[in-house]
C-alpha positions in Angstrom: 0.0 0.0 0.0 1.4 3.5 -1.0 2.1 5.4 1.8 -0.2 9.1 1.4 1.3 12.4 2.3 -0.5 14.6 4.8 -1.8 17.7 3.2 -0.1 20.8 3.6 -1.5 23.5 6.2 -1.9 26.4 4.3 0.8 29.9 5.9 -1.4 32.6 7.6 -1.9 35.5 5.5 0.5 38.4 6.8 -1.7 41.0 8.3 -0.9 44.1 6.6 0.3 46.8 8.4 -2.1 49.0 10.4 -1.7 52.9 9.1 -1.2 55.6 11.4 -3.9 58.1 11.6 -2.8 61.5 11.0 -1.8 63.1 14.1 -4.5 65.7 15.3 -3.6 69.1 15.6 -5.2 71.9 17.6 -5.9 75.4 16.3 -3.5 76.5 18.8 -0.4 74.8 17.4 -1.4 75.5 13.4 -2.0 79.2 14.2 1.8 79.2 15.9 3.0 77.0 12.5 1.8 79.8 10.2 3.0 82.4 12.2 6.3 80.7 12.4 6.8 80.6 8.5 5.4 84.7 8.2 8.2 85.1 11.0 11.1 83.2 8.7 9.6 84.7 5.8 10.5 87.9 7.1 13.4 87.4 8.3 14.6 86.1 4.8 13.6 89.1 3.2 16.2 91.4 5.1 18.5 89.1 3.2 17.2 90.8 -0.3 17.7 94.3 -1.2 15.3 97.5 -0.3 13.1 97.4 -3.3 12.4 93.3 -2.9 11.7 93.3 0.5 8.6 94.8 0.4 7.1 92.5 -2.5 8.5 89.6 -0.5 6.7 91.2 2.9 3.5 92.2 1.3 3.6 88.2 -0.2 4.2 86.6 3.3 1.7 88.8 4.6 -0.9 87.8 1.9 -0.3 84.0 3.0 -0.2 84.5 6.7 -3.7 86.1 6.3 -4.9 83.6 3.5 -4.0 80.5 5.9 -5.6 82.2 9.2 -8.9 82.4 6.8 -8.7 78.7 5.9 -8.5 78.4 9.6 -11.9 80.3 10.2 -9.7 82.7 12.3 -10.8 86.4 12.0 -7.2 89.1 12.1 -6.9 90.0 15.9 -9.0 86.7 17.2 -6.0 84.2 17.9 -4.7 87.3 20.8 -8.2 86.8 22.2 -8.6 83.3 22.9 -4.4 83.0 24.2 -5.9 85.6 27.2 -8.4 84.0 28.2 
């Protein structure tokens, strides 16, 4: 009589790896990201001559106040709720 082989035990799938959620971020700490990069992006436009600088300033300005907006922050607002 032949002798059978056992079947073979199928492998475990590999469980894929979990993903990360994105880390949540308060207002607080966004608000002080955007004012960081106005802050750099002024401070790099000393580096330029006169004439430059105030394009490059009138720019960084235009973002900082574009990004607050996205926020649903109002100019003056972000001074508010850090007092209270």
């Amino acid at each position: 009589m032949p002798e059978t082989k056992p079947p073979k035990k199928k492998r475990a799938a590999k469980p894929k790896p979990v993903e990360k959620a994105p880390a949540k971020v308060g207002k607080a700490t966004q608000l002080a990201a955007i004012q960081d990069r106005y802050r750099r992006a002024l401070i790099t436009a000393l580096d330029h001559p006169h004439r430059a600088q105030g394009d490059r300033i009138r720019a960084a300005l235009a973002a900082l106040l574009a990004e607050k907006a996205a926020l649903g922050v109002k100019d003056g607002e972000e001074a508010a709720e850090a007092s209270e």
